[in-house]
C-alpha positions in Angstrom: 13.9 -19.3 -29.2 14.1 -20.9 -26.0 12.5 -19.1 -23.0 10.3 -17.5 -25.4 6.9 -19.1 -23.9 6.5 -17.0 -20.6 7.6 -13.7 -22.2 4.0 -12.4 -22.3 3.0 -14.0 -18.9 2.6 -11.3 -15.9 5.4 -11.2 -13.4 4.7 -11.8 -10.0 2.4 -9.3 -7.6 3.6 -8.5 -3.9 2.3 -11.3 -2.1 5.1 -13.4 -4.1 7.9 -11.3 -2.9 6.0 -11.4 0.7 8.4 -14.4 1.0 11.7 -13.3 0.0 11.7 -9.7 0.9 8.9 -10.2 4.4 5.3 -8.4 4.4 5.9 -5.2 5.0 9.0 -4.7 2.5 7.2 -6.1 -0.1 3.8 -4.2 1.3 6.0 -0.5 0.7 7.7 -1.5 -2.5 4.2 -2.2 -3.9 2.6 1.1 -2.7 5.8 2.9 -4.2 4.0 3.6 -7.6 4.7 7.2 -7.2 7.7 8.6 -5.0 6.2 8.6 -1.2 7.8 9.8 2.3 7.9 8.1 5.4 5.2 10.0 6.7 2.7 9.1 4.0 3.4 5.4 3.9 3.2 5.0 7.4 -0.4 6.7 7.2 -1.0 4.3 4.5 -0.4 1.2 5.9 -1.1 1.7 9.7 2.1 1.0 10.6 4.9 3.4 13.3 6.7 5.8 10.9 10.3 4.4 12.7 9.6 0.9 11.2 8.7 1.9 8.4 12.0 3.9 8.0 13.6 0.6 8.9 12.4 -1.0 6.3 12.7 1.8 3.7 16.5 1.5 4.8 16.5 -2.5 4.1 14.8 -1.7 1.0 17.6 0.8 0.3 20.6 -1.2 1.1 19.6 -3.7 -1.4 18.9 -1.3 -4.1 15.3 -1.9 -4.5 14.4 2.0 -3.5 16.0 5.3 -3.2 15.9 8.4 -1.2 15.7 11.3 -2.8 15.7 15.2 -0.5 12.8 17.4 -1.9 12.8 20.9 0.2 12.0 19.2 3.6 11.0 16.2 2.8 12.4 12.9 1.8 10.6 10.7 -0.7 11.3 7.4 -1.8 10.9 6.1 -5.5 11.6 2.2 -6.6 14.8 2.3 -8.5 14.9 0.4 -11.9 15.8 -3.0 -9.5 13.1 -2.5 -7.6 11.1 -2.1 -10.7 12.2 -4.9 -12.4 11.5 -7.4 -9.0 7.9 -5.8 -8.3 6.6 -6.2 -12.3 
């Protein structure tokens, strides 16, 4: 089968997308192992929760992460997109 070779090879880590998706989108979407709020991730990384909103929003509109309401709280999980680009 053609194609066949690299099926075993690893897929890219973070710093690849760094690139395509900037530093600190690719930065959250590999800290999203497990559902995290704005609040956490911006602990986390340093960075102002209000950008890191922003770019959970990016990350959002391209389908790479989703919001989901528990209680209070808003967490974000990497949908099965974001999954597939961050493997």
């Amino acid at each position: 089968m053609r194609g066949i070779g690299t099926l075993w090879e690893p897929g890219p880590d973070t710093a690849d997308l760094a690139p395509a998706l900037g530093a600190t989108r690719a930065l959250l979407l590999g800290l999203l192992e497990t559902p995290a709020s704005t609040l956490e991730l911006a602990r986390r990384t340093g960075l102002a929760a209000g950008g890191v909103s922003a770019q959970l929003h990016r990350l959002a509109a391209a389908g790479l992460v989703a919001p989901h309401r528990t209680g209070r709280v808003v967490l974000y999980a990497r949908t099965s997109r974001g999954e597939a680009l961050h493997r």
